[in-house]
C-alpha positions in Angstrom: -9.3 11.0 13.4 -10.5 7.9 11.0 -7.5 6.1 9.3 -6.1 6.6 6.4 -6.5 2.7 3.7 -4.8 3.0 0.5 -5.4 0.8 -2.4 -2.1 -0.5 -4.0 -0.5 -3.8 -5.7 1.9 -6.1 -3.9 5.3 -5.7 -5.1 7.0 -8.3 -2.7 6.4 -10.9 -0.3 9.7 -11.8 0.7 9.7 -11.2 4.5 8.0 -13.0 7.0 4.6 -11.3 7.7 4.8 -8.2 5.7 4.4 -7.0 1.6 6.0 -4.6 0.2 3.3 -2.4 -1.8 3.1 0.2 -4.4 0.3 2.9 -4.2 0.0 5.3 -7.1 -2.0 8.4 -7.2 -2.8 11.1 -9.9 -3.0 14.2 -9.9 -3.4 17.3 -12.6 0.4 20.1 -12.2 -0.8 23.1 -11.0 0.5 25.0 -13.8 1.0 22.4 -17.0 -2.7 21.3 -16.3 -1.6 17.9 -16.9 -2.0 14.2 -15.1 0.8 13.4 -13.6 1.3 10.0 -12.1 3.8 9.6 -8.5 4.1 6.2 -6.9 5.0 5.3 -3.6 5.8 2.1 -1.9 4.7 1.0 1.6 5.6 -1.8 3.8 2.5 -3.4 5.6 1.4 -5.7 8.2 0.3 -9.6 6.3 0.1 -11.3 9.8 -0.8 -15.4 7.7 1.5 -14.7 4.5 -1.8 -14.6 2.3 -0.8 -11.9 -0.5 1.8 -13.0 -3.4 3.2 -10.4 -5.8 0.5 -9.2 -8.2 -2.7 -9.0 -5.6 -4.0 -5.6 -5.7 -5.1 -5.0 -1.5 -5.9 -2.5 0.7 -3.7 -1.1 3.4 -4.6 1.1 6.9 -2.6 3.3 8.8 -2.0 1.6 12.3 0.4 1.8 15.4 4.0 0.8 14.5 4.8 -2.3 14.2 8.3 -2.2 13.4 11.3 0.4 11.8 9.4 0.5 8.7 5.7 -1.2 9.2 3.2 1.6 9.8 0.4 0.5 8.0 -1.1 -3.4 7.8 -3.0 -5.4 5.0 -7.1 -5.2 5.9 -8.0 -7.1 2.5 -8.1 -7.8 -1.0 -9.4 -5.2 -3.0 -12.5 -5.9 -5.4 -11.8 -6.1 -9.2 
C-alpha cells in the first residue's frame, strides 16, 4: 500500500526534531453544494531542525516514531 504525503504549512517548530503542521483540504457538502474548508494539524518527523514556521512542506505516513509523530517531513514543497 503506497504512502500517504500531504502538503501543509509549518505552524511550529518548537520541539526538538519535529513541526507541528497544518494540512487543509476542500471539499464541496453533499447537500449545500458548497466548498467547505476543514484543517487538520499533524506532528512530523524534521530529523536537522530545517523548517521554521511559514515553510509550506510535504509530509509521509511512516512507522511511529513517538505518542504523536506518525508521519515525517520528506521536503519543501515547490511554490
Amino acid at each position: 500500500m503506497p504512502k500517504r504525503i500531504l502538503q501543509g504549512t509549518v505552524t511550529s517548530d518548537k520541539n526538538e526534531q519535529t513541526v507541528t503542521v497544518l494540512v487543509e483540504r476542500r471539499f464541496t457538502h453533499p447537500v449545500l453544494k458548497k466548498t467547505i474548508r476543514k484543517s487538520k494539524k499533524y506532528r512530523a518527523h524534521d530529523a536537522n531542525n530545517q523548517f521554521k514556521v511559514g515553510d509550506t512542506v510535504r509530509i509521509e505516513e511512516c512507522a511511529p516514531i513517538s505518542k504523536t509523530k506518525r508521519w515525517t517531513v520528506v521536503t519543501e514543497a515547490s511554490a
